[in-house]
C-alpha angles and dihedrals in degrees: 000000000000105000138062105310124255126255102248099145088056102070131067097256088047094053092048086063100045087054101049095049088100109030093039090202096128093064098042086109131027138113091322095135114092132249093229128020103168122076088036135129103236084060100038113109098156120130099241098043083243093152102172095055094033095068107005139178094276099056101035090095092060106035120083109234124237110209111019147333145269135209150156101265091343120189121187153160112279088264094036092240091150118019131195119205146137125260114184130182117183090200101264109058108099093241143021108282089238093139131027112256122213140153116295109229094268101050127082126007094305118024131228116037139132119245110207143067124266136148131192103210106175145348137169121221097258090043087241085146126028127179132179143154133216117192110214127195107229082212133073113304104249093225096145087043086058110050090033096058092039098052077046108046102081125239088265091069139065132268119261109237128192099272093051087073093063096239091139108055125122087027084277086165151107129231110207120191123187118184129171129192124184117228081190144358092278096023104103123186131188137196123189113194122194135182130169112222099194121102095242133057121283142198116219122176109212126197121186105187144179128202141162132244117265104242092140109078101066116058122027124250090035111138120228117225116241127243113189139172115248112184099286096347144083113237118204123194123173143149095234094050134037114261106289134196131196122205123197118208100209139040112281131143119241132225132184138186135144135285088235126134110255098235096172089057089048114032106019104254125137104222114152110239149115102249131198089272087058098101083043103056092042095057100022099043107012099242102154101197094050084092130063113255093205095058097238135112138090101286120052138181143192107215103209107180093206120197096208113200111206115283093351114126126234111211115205123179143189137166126209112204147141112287099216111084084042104224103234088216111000087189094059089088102024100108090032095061084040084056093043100050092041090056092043085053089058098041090056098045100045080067091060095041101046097108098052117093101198128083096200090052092051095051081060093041090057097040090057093054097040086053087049081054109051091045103083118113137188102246124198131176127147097186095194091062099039079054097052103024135236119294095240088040127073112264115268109251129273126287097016089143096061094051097056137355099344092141091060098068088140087063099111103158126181097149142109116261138185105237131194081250131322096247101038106040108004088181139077121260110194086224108040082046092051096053087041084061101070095052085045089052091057090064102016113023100164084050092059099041088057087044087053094042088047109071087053100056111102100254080070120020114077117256078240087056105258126145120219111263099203136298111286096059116009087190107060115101125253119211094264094252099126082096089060095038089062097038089054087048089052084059103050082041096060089042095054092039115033090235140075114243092221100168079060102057083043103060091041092047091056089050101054099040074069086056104041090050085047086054081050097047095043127025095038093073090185104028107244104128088260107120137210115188099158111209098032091160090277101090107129094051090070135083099230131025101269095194090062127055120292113253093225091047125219115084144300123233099209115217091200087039096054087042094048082052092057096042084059088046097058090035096068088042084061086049105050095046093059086045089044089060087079107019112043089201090088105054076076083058093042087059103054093051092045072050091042092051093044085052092051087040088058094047101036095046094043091044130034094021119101125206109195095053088035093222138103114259129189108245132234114218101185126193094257095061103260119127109213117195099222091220090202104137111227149134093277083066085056102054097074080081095062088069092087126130113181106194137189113239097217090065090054094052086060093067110069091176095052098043096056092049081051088061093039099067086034081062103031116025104042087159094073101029086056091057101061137030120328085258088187105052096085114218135203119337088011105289134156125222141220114180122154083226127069110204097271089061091036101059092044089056095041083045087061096042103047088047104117080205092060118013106356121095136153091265103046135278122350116226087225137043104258079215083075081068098078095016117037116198107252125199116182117198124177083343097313118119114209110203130206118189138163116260105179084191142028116352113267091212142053097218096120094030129253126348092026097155100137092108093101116336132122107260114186099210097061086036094051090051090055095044088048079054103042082046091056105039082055094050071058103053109015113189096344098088115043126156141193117295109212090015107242099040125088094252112110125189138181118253081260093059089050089055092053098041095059087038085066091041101059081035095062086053090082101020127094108268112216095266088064094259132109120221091222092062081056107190095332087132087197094052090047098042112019108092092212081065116017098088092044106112121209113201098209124199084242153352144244112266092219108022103027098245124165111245135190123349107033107206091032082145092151104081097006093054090076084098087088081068092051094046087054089050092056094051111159091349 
């Protein structure tokens, strides 16, 4: 977000926004259901914290959720009290399609993935206007195929996807579309678009349905919400919503039961009752009394029996509305808003994507932000209940609390967050959150201010000051970043709005200063600026498990921990000083953490650097007193670049506090001054400069990184040394080798569960952070520091250059290459050729280190959706 910023607010949709920062009413509904519900913490009260096998796959259609709720190209109120979404059945799948399958973490070669075909394709903001696709097979859904070759296939070989099954020869598919646009802030409508791509006739069963959250069950006097047939329509009263109607626009039967867990199904009772299988079993099975005869209940459906000719659309449509005015004919307008909202979305993105020449980079770039869009999910876990259990329900077992999260009793969460993705991982992660920010900033900055302010609000961040890493484990520790995230979300704030939303660095600002005490207090056991941290989303590029205990005992001095350290440090420098600007207090606050940052420079450069390599290793201390660099190469050793502040002099100058502390430690702490950037040559444009690296460092870094034989691939900057290919990094302890190679693909072990594909691969957020780097140190010195790229070779570029120049790289990734295909489809011949899928973009969690394929989570579009940045960067270029 360099240029001159976009007119967003210039635009409908953009008004729309502005407008609603404050009333909130055009977000009250969008996407906000998740793509999988089931295997999931929040639901899990086993004994044992086993999620995925508590409340699997199999039994998610007739078990009432919890916590929240899952659906095909769902669509629902902020709490999800009444929910919109597609179920299908082709008339040979064992149950109604209604939620996306896929493998659990302990099942086939590598653990955890989805295993259909779904695409977000666009979204606004204020989800004025949605559109998806989901791709059907009108055969037989392959489940056991799938979960047979893939517990078959070995850790050395891909993944068998869904395409891989053939399912999909001879077009014997359906594309299903489902689009809503919204007439008004409570005026939903829905169009559902299919169209069979075979060459003969086919029979779908479609089943638009709607359906209330079950917050009923678990407490008693709760009153449950009514669904209820009206001629050709779907009445909703409850006490949570105005009273709603929804119409539907074509002849279709409708059938209604409750979204109740069938407990005679799954536990063996014999309780009367029309569960929330009910819809299932009636179409599905033919069971006639699994619905209710007289049309009422909490889940409702409208059954469509579609005859589908060969690549002719069938247009269905629905609007969901108050039902007080009563629209005359609620379909009279219907194609015109849809006309209306999709023109709007172009219109707002061709302001976003005004700079980029290129038509094919701004489809991606609209697809990525449509997927960060669309995955945002109502998220609600109150961990003191889960912990204790509901009054109507039997008492979790014993000792839950000591299985997972039982030290974040004050979480109490009802509130919609931007995930990862909504299948993959349905649940928040604070760093991932924190590096989704700044892409949701460049649509949505006010959203994204709010995402970044949440997690430390109390009924969140720990009294100590933690924030919740994710899920699965509140306690692990996330990389700090959330003090760059919303510096670099300042920035895109003040370049969308002319002005510096400075109340919201502030209370930001007083909330981290509590983390990054807590990062002090607690991951520098002795306290000398040299950090642990464990996890830090970098596990499978270690040789141990750095969240457990290390098997030599004694501790571990982090290279990407000490220099995560350094990147929030100079974070909240950044911070202060723009605070400072109106309030002089916090020059006083600009100076500790320019202190703070000296004090982790010293450590980090005297400690964990080695010369003769001329890199950055993670150190051993063992019990018996030795420090052992662990000379694997690897991207921890890379992270030291990302502690850069490039800073405009005349803002310094500004500061009078601040500059004479600068001058201080240059006088009287040499020790330190002589460690990082020379902070008081001024560069180009009159800027001043912090690194952790001085040029000498620098260059021998940059030297490793930009070496096409260890970092450096086609598609951006490896997470391991390729060298590690020939030559894996070994480690022997007490007659045990530890081994380090370099995998450029899926993992080849299970250490660190499913999905444990980090040893190699190209992974965006990490190469976003160094571009962003490279991009300032070159705003420093301009043209008078270039170095080798490749290294090796006689051209020579400016750190800019270099910027620009990986940009393209992790661009080109998802891009068209000259000969029509796009690294990330691999050698699936149908996703590279086939022009129903050929210009369908998957946003992987990561990449291959040597082709460009996409590996592991397949709509991973929150961090991966950065790319939208990358392709700004690029512009014209």
């Amino acid at each position: 977000m360099e240029r001159e910023p976009p007119a967003l607010f210039d635009t409908e949709e953009g008004r729309r926004l502005a407008a609603d920062r404050d009333s909130g009413e055009w977000r009250r509904w969008g996407p906000y259901l998740s793509d999988r519900q089931w295997g999931t913490v929040r639901e899990d009260y086993s004994a044992d914290g086993d999620a995925w096998d508590y409340l699997p796959y199999d039994q998610a259609r007739s078990r009432a959720y919890r916590w929240g709720e899952d659906a095909i190209g769902g669509f629902g109120q902020q709490r999800l009290h009444l929910n919109l979404g597609v179920a299908l059945w082709n008339g040979q799948d064992p149950h109604l399609k209604e939620r996306l399958f896929g493998l659990t973490n302990a099942q086939g070669n590598h653990g955890e993935d989805v295993k259909e075909l779904y695409y977000y394709l666009d979204a606004t903001p204020t989800h004025s206007y949605n559109r998806m696709l989901y791709k059907y097979p009108a055969r037989a859904f392959p489940y056991r195929d799938l979960i047979d070759e893939n517990a078959r296939r070995g850790a050395g070989a891909p993944e068998y996807e869904l395409l891989d099954t053939g399912i999909f020869d001879e077009d014997r598919y359906f594309d299903v579309e489902i689009e809503y646009a919204k007439a008004a802030p409570d005026d939903i409508l829905m169009r559902v678009t299919i169209t069979h791509r075979g060459a003969e006739p086919a029979r779908l069963h479609v089943l638009p349905q709607l359906w209330a959250r079950n917050i009923w069950s678990w407490k008693d006097g709760v009153e449950r919400p009514v669904l209820a047939a009206d001629a050709h329509a779907i009445t909703v009263h409850s006490r949570l919503l105005a009273p709603m109607r929804l119409d539907i626009g074509q002849e279709a039967q409708l059938l209604f039961c409750d979204n109740d867990t069938n407990v005679n199904l799954l536990y063996g009772e014999t309780q009367a009752g029309w569960f929330k299988d009910g819809i299932n079993r009636h179409v599905v099975e033919g069971v006639a009394d699994a619905v209710n005869p007289a049309r009422t209940g909490t889940k409702a459906a409208a059954w469509h029996v579609l005859e589908c000719a060969p690549g002719v659309p069938i247009v269905l449509r629905l609007r969901l509305h108050p039902q007080s005015p009563r629209l005359r004919d609620p379909f009279a307008d219907f194609d015109a808003v849809f006309d209306r909202r999709i023109a709007e979305a172009d219109a707002f993105y061709a302001t976003i994507g005004r700079d980029v020449a290129d038509a094919d980079r701004r489809a991606v770039q609209r697809q990525a932000l449509a997927g960060m869009l669309w995955s945002k999910q109502f998220y609600c876990y109150d961990v003191r209940l889960w912990l204790s259990g509901d009054p109507t329900e039997p008492p979790p077992p014993a000792g839950r609390g000591e299985i997972r999260n039982g030290a974040w009793t004050h979480v109490r969460a009802a509130d919609i967050i931007s995930m990862p993705d909504k299948w993959e991982y349905p649940w928040f992660a604070s760093w991932d959150l924190a590096l989704q920010c700044p892409v949701l900033a460049s649509v949505d900055p006010e959203f994204a201010k709010q995402q970044l302010l949440l997690l430390t609000r109390d009924w969140y961040m720990h009294p100590d000051g933690a924030l919740p890493a994710y899920e699965w484990s509140f306690s692990d520790a996330n990389p700090p970043v959330f003090a760059w995230a919303t510096w670099r979300v300042f920035e895109i704030d003040r370049m969308l709005t002319g002005r510096g939303d400075l109340d919201f660095v502030k209370r930001a600002f007083n909330k981290l200063i509590l983390n990054f005490t807590w990062w002090l207090n607690r991951k520098d056991a002795q306290g000398r600026n040299l950090f642990e941290g464990g996890f830090l989303g970098l596990d499978n590029i270690s040789i141990f498990d750095r969240s457990s205990p290390l098997p030599t005992g004694g501790s571990l001095s982090q290279s990407d921990g000490t220099a995560w350290m350094a990147v929030c440090a100079i974070s909240l420098m950044h911070l202060a000083i723009e605070l400072a600007q109106e309030d002089a207090a916090y020059e006083e606050m600009a100076s500790k953490f320019f202190e703070h940052f000296l004090a982790i420079a010293a450590a980090d450069g005297n400690a964990l650097w080695d010369e003769e390599d001329g890199f950055f290793y993670d150190v051993l201390a063992t019990p018996d007193g030795q420090r052992i660099p662990l000379r694997a190469r690897t991207m921890v050793g890379l992270i030291p670049l990302l502690a850069v502040a490039v800073l405009p002099f005349e803002q310094i100058e500004k500061l009078p506090t601040f500059r004479a502390n600068l001058s201080w430690f240059l006088s009287h702490r040499p020790d330190l001054a002589t460690l990082v950037s020379h902070w008081e040559q001024l560069g180009t444009g009159e800027r001043m400069k912090l690194s952790l690296l001085r040029e000498h460092r620098l260059t021998r870094v940059l030297e490793r990184m930009l070496d096409e034989r260890e970092f450096l691939s086609d598609y951006g900057i490896r997470s391991v040394s390729r060298t590690h290919l020939d030559h894996p990094y070994r480690f022997e302890w007490a007659g045990k080798t530890y081994e380090l190679p370099y995998w450029p693909g899926e993992s080849e072990n299970r250490l660190f569960g499913g999905n444990s594909n980090w040893r190699g691969p190209v992974w965006m957020p990490l190469n976003y952070l160094l571009i962003d780097s490279m991009r300032r140190l070159g705003e420093f010195y301009g043209d008078s520091f270039t170095i080798a790229f490749p290294t090796g070779s006689d051209r020579r570029l400016s750190l800019g250059e270099v910027a620009l120049e990986l940009a393209g790289r992790l661009t080109s990734i998802f891009t068209r290459g000259p000969d029509g295909r796009r690294p990330v489809h691999g050698t699936d011949l149908r996703a590279q050729t086939d022009p129903q899928f050929r210009d369908l973009v998957l946003f992987y969690e990561y990449f291959h280190g040597d082709t460009g394929r996409g590996v592991g989570a397949s709509h991973q579009t929150g961090w991966t959706g950065l790319i939208a940045l990358l392709i700004h960067q690029l512009g014209g270029r």
